[in-house]
Backbone bond lengths (Angstrom), bond angles and torsions (degrees), N, CA, C in turn:
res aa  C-N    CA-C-N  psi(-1)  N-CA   C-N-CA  omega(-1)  CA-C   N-CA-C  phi
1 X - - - 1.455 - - 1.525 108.91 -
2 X 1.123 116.67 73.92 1.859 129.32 168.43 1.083 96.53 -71.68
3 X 1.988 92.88 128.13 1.614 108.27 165.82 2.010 108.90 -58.05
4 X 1.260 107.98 114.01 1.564 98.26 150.92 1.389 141.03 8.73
5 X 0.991 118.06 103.59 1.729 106.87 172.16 1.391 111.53 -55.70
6 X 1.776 105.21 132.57 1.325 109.66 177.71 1.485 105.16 110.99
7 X 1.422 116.96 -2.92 1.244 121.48 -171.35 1.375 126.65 61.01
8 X 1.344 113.49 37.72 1.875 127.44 -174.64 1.746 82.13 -70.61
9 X 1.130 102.56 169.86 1.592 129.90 145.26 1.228 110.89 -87.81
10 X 1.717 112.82 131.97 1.479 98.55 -177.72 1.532 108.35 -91.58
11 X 1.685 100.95 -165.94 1.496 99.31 -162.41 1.687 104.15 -101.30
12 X 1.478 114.29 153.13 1.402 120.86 -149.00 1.365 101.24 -66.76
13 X 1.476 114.75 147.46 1.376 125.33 174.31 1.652 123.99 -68.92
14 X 1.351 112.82 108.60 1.666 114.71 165.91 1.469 91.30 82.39
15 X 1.246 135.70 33.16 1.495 126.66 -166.01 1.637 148.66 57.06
16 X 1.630 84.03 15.59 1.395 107.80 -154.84 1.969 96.44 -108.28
17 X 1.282 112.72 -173.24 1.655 108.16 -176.94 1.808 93.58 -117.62
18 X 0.596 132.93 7.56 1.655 119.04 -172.80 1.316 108.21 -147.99
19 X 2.054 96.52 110.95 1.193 101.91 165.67 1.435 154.19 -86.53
20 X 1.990 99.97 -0.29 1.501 123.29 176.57 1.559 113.15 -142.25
21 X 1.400 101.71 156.90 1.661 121.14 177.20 1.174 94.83 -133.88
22 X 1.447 113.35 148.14 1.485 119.56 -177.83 1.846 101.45 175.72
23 X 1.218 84.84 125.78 1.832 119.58 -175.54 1.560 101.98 -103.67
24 X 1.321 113.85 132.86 1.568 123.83 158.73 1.398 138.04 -149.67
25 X 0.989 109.39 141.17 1.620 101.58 179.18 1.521 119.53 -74.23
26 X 1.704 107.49 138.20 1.933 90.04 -161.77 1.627 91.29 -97.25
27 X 1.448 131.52 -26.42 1.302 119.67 -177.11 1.875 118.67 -51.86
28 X 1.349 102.74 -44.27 1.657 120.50 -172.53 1.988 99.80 -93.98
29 X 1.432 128.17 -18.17 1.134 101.83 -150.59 1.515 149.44 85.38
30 X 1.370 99.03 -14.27 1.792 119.92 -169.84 1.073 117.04 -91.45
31 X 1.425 127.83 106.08 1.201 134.55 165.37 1.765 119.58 -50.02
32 X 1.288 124.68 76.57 1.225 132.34 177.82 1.481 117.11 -45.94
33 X 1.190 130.93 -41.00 1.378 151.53 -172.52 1.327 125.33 -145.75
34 X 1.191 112.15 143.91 1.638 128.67 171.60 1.697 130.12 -172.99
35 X 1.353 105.45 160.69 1.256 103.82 -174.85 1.671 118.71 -160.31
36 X 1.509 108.28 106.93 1.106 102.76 178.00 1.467 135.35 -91.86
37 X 1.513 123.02 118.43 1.234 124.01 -156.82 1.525 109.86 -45.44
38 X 1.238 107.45 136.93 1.799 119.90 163.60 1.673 113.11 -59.25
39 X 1.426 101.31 137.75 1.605 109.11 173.94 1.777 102.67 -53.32
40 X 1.088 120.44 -42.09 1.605 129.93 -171.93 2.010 105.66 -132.57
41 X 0.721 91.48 166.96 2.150 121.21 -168.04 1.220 77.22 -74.60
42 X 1.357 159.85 -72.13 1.317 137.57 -118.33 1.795 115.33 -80.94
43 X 1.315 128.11 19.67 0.849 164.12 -165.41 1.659 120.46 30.59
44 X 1.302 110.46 56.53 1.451 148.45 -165.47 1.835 96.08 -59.85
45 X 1.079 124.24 147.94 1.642 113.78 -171.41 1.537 101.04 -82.24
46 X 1.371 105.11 175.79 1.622 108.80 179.06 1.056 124.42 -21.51
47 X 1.351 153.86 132.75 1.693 137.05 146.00 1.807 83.95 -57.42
48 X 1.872 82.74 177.22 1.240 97.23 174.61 1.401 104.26 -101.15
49 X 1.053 100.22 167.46 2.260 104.73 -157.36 1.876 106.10 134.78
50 X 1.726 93.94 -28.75 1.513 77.95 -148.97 1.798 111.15 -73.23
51 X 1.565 101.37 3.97 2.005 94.03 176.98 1.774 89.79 -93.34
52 X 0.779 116.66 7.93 1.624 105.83 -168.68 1.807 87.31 -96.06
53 X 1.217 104.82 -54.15 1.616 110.70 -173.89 2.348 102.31 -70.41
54 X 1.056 117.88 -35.34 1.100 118.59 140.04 1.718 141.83 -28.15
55 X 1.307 101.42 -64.82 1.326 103.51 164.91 1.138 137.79 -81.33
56 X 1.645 105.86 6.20 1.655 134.08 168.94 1.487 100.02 -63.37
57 X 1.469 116.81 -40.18 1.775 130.97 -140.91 1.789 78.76 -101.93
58 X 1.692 126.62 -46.78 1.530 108.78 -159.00 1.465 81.25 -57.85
59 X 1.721 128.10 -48.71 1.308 128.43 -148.67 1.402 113.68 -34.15
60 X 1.792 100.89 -49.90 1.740 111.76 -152.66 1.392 90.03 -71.41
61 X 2.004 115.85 -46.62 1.515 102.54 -173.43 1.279 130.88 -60.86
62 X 0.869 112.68 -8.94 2.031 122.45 -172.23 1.792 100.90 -103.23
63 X 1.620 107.42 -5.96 1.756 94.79 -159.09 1.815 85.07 -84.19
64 X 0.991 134.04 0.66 1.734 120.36 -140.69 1.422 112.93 30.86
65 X 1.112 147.56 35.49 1.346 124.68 141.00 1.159 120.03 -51.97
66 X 1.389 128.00 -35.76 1.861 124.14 -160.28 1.675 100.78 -59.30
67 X 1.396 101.34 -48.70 1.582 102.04 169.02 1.289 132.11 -40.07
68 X 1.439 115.34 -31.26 1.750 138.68 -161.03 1.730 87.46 -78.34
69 X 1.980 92.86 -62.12 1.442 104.58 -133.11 1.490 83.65 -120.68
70 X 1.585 121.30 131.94 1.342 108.81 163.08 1.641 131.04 -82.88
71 X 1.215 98.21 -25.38 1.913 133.80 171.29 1.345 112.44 -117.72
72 X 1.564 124.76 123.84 1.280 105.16 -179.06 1.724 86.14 -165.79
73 X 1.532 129.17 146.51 1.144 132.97 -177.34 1.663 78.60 -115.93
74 X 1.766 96.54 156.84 1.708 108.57 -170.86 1.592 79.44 -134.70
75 X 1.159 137.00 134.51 1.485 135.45 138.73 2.121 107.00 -77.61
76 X 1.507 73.26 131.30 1.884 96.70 169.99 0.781 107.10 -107.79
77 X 1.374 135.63 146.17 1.640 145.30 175.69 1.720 90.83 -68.10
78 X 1.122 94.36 -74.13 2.025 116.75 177.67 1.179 108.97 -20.86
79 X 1.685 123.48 -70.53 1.395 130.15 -151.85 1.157 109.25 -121.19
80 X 1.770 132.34 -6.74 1.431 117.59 162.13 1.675 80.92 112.69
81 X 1.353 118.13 -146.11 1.241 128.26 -166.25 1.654 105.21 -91.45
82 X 1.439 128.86 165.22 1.576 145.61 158.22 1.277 98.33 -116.00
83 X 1.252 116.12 140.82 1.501 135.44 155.89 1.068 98.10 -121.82
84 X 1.531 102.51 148.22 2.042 114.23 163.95 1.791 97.86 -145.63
85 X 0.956 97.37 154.24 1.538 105.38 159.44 1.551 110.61 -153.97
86 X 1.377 130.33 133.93 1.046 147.07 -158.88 1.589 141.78 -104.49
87 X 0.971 160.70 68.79 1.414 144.33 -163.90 1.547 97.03 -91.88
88 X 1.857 100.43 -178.75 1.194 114.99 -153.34 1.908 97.95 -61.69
89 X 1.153 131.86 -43.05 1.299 145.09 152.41 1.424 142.56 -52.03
90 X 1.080 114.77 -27.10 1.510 133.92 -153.13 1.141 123.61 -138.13
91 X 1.625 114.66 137.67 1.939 95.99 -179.93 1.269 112.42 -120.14
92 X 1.154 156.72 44.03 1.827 130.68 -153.61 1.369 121.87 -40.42
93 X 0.969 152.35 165.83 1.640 172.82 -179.11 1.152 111.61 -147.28
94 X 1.222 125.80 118.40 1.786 128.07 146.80 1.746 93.47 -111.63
95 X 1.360 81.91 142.26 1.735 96.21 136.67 1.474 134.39 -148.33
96 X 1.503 91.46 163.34 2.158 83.84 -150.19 1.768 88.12 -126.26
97 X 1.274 84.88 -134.76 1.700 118.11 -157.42 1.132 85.05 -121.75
98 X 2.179 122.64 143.88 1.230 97.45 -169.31 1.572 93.52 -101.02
99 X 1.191 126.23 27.78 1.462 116.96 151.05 1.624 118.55 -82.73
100 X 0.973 116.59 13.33 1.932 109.99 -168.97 1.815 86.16 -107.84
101 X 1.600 94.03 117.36 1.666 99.69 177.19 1.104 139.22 -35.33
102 X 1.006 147.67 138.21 1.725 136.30 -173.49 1.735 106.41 -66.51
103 X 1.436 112.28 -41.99 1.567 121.79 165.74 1.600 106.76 -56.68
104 X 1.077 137.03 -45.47 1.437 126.81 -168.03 2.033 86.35 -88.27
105 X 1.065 141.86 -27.98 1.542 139.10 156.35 1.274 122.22 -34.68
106 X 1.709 114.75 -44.07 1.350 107.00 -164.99 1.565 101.89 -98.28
107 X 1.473 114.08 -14.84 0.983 127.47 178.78 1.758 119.76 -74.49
108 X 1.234 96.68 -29.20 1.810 102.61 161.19 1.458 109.77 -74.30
109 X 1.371 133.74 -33.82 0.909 141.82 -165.98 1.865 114.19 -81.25
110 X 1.582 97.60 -40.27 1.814 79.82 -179.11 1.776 92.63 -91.16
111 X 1.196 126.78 6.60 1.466 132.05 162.89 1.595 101.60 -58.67
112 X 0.987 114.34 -70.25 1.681 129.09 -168.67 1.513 99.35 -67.47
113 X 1.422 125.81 -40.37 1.774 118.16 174.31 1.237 99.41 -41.27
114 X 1.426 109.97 -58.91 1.725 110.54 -149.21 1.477 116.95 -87.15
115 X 1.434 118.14 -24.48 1.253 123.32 149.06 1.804 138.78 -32.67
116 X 1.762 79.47 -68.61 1.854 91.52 160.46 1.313 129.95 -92.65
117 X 1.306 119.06 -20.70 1.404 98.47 156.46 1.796 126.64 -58.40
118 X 1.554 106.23 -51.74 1.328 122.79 144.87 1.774 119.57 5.41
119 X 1.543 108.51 -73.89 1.268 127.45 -178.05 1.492 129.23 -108.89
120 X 1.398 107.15 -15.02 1.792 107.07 151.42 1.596 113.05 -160.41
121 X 1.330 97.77 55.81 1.728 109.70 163.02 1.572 107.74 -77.67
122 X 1.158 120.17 -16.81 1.635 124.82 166.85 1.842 106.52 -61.79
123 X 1.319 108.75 -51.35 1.603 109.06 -179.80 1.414 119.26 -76.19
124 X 1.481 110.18 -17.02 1.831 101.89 -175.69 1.459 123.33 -34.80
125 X 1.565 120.68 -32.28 1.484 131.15 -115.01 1.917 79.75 -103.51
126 X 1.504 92.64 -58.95 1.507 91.75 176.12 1.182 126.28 -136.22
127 X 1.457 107.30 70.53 1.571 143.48 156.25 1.396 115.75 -49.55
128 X 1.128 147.85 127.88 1.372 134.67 122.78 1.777 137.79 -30.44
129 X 1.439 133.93 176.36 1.635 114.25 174.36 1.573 100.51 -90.30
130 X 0.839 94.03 141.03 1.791 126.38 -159.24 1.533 109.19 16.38
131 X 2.019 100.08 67.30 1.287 109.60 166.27 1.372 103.79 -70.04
132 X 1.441 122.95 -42.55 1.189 103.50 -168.21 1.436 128.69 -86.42
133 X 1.342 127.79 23.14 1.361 118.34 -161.99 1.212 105.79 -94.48
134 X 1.425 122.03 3.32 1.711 98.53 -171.67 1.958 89.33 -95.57
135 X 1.448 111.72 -14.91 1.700 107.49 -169.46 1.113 97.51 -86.69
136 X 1.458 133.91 -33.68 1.154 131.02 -172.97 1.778 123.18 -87.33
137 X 1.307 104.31 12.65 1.571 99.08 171.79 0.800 135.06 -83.48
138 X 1.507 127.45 -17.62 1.406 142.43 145.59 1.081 107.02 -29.04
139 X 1.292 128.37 -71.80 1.485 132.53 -162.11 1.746 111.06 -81.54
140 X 0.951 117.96 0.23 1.209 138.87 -167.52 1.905 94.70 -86.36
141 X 1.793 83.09 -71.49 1.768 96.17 -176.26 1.608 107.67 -60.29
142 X 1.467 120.38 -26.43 1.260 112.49 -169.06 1.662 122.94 -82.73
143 X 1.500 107.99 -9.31 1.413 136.03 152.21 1.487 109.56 -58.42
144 X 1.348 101.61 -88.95 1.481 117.07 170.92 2.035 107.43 -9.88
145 X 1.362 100.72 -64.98 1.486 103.65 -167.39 1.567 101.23 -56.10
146 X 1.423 135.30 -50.87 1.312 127.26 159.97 1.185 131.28 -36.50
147 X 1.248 117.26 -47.42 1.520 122.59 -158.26 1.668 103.84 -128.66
148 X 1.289 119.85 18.01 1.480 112.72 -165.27 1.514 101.49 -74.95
149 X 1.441 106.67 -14.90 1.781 96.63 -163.69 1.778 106.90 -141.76
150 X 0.796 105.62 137.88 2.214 106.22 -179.45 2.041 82.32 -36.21
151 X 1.201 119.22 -69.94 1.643 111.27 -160.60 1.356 112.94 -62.83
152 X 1.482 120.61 4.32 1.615 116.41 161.59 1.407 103.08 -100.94
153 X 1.301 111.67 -17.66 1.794 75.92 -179.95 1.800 85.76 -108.02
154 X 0.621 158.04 67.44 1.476 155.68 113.81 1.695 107.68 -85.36
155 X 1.133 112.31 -23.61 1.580 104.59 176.01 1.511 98.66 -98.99
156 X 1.051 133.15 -23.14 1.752 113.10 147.91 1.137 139.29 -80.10
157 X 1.038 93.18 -1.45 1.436 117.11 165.22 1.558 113.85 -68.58
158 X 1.575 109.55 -50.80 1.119 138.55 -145.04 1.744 90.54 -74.53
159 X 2.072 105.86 -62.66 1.063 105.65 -168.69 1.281 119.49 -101.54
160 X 1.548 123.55 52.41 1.049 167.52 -151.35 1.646 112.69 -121.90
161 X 1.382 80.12 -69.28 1.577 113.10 160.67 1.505 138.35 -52.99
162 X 1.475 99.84 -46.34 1.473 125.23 169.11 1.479 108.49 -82.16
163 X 1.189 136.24 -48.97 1.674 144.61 136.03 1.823 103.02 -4.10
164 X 1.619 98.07 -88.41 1.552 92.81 -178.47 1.375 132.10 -50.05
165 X 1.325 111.02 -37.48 1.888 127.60 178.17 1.871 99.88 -50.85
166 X 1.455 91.98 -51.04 2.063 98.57 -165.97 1.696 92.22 -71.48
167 X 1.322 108.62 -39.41 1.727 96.20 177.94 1.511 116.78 -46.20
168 X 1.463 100.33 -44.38 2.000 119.08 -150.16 1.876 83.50 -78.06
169 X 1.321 103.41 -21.76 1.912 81.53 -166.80 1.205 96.53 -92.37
170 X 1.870 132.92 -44.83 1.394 122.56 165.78 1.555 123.24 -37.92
171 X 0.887 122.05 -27.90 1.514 137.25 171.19 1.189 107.11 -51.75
172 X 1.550 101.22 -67.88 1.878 116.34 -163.81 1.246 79.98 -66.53
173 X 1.300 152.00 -56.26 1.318 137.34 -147.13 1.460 113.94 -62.80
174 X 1.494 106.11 -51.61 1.678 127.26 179.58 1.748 98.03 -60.67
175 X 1.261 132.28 -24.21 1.261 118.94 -176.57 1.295 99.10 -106.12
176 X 1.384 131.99 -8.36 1.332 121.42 136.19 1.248 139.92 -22.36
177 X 1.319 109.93 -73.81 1.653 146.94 164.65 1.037 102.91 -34.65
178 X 1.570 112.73 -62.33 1.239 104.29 -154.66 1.367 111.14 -85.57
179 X 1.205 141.79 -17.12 1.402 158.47 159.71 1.295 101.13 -47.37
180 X 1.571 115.70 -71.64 1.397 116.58 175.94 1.739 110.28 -45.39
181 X 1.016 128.11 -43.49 1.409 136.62 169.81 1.390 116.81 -40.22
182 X 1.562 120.36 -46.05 1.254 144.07 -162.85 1.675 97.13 -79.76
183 X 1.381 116.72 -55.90 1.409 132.29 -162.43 1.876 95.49 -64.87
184 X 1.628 102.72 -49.19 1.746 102.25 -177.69 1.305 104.86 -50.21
185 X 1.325 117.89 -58.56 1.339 142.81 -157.79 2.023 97.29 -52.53
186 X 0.977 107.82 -54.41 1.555 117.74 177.75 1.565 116.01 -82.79
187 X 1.391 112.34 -11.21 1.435 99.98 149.17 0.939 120.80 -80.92
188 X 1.178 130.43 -31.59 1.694 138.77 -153.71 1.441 82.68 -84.60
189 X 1.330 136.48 -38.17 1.606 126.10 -154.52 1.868 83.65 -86.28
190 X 1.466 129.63 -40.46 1.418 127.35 -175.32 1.609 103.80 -45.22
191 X 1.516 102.26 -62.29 1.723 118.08 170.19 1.234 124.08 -27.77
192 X 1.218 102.96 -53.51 1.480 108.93 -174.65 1.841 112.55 -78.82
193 X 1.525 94.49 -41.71 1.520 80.56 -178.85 1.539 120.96 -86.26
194 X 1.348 114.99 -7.84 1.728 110.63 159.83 1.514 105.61 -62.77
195 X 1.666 116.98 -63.08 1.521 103.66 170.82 1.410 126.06 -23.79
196 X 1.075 114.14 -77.12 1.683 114.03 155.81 1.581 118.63 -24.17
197 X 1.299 102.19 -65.83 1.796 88.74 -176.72 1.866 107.86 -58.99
198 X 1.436 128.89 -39.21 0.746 114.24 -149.43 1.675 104.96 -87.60
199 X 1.287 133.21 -12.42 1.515 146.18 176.05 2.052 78.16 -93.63
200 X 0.770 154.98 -65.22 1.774 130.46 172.95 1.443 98.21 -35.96
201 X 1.162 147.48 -37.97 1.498 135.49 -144.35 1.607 89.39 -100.00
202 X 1.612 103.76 -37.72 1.927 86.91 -167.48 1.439 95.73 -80.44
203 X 1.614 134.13 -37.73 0.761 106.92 -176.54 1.661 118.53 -56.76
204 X 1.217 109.74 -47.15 1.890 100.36 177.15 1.364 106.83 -36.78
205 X 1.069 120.86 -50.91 1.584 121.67 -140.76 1.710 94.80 -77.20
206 X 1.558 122.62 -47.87 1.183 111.52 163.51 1.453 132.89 -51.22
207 X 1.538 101.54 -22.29 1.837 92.53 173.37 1.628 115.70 -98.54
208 X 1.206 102.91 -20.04 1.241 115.03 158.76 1.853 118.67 -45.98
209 X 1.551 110.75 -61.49 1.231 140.98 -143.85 2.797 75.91 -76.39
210 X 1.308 91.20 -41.11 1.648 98.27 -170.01 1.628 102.76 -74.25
211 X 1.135 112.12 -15.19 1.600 125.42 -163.55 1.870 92.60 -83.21
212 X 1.247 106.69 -50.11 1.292 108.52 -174.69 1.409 122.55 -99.45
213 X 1.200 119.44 -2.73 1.601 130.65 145.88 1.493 121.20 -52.59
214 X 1.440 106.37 -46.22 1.499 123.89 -168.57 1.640 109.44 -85.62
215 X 1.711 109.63 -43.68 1.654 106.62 139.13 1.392 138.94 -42.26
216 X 1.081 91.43 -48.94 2.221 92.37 168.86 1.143 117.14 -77.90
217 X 1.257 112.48 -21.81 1.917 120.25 167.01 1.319 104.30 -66.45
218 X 1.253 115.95 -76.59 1.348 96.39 -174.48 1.667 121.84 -71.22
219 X 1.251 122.56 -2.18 1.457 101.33 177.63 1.775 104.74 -90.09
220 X 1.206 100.13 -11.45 1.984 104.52 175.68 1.662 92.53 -73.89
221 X 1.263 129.83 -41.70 1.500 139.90 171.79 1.536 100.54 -37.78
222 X 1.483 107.07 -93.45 1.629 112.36 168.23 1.691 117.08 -18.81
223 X 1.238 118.14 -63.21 1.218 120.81 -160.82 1.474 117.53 -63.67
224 X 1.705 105.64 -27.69 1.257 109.92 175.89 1.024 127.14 -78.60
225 X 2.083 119.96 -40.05 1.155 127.55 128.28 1.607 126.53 27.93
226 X 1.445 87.70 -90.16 2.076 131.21 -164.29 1.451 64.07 -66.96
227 X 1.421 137.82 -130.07 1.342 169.91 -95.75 2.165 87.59 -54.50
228 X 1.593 102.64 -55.20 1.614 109.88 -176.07 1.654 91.94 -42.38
229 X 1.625 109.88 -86.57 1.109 116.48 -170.28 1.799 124.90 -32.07
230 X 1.395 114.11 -36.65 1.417 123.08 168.85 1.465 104.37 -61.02
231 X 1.249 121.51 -67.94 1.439 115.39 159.41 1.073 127.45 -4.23
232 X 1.134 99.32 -90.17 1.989 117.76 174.94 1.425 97.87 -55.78
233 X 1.018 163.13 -34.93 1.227 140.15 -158.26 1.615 92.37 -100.51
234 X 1.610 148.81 -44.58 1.062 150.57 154.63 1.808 101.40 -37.39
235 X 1.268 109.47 -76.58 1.857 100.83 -152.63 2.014 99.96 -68.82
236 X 1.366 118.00 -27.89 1.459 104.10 -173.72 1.084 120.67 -58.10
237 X 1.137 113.09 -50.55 1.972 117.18 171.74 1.455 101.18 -51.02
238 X 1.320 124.61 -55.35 1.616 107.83 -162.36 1.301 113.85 -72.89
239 X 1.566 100.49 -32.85 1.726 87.20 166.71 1.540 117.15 -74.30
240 X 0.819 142.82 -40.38 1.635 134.29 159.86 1.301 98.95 -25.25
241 X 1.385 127.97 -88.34 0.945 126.62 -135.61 1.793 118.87 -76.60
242 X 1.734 102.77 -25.91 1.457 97.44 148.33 1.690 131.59 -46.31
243 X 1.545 108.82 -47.54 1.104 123.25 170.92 1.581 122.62 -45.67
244 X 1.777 98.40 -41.26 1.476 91.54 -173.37 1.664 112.29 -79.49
245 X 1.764 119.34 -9.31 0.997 117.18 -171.88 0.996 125.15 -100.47
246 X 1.765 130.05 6.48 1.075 155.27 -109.23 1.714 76.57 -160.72
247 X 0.971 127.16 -60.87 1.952 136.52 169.37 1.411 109.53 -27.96
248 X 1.658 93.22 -73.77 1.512 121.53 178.69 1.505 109.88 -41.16
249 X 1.255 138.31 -73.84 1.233 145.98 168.05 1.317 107.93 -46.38
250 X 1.137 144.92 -48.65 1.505 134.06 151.96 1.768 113.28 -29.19
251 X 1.045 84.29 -59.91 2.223 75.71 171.67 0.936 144.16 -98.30
């Protein structure tokens, strides 16, 4: 894929906006990985372009910008737009079409971080220059299919979107549950402790209920008591005193 004579931008690969991927190490300079998109899907080897789109990537590493800028889109007359984004180790590069958004750019880009680090962040360290591109095209193309075009990442975008919504309602649901969980949980503890109060209440009420049995016992005790003693103090005199008159008339 040779830029145009005349310095055009050429036209996007396979219908897609991005014609390069490219991984590097910023301590050494070494492009560990890369991959330049196929004119067509059938996964046809490089066009030619790809040292031209290459020497875009020595460009950025030798310019010190990465130092300046950790994220930074470059427009090329030549190749359309550069993206990079950077960590303390690592560089990514795309380059696209300079209609493919800089937001859907960085978004291919921490796509492709996490991908390849993912699957050979073990080899970065001691890679050869573009040891890794023949292992890493898989993951390369499997980016690509997400993000190859503004209308793929609007549909990951999309179900991204639909992703978070089904999350946010499983959520509400699970804090459903668990609320409802909370509410059982505090009836059952209500349950239990009225049970409790209410076996406290019979028991009171039964010792209660013996408390005042044993009161009416003994005050029916007392009363009978009083009533004997009234007795006796009523019938003894009168019987005496019949007796004594009952004497009298005898003599």
């Amino acid at each position: 894929m040779d830029p145009p004579a005349g310095g055009g931008i050429p036209p996007p690969p396979d219908g897609g906006s991005v014609y390069y991927l490219a991984v590097a190490r910023l301590h050494d300079r070494v492009c560990v990985a890369d991959f330049v998109v196929p004119p067509s899907g059938d996964g046809a080897a490089a066009p030619a372009g790809g040292d031209v789109y290459a020497a875009k990537l020595r460009k950025v590493l030798d310019s010190g910008r990465v130092g300046e800028h950790a994220r930074l889109t470059i427009t090329d007359a030549a190749v359309g737009s550069i993206h990079y984004d950077a960590d303390p180790s690592l560089l990514y590069m795309a380059i696209t079409t300079p209609a493919y958004p800089q937001r859907a750019a960085f978004k291919l880009l921490t796509a492709a971080r996490e991908a390849f680090e993912g699957a050979h962040g073990d080899g970065v360290s001691g890679a050869k220059e573009r040891g890794l591109s023949r292992p890493a095209r898989g993951v390369f193309r499997g980016v690509l299919d997400r993000y190859g075009s503004v209308a793929q990442v609007d549909r990951v975008a999309a179900v991204g979107v639909q992703v978070a919504e089904v999350q946010a309602v499983m959520a509400s649901n699970i804090q459903s549950v668990l609320r409802n969980a909370e509410n059982l949980d505090t009836l059952l503890d209500r349950s239990d402790a009225m049970r409790g109060e209410a076996g406290a209440f019979q028991r009171s009420s039964v010792a209660v209920k013996k408390n005042m049995w044993w009161k009416n016992t003994r005050l029916t005790v007392v009363v009978v008591i009083l009533l004997v003693v009234l007795a006796a103090i009523i019938v003894v005199p009168l019987v005496t005193v019949t007796a004594t008159a009952t004497g009298s008339m005898a003599a």
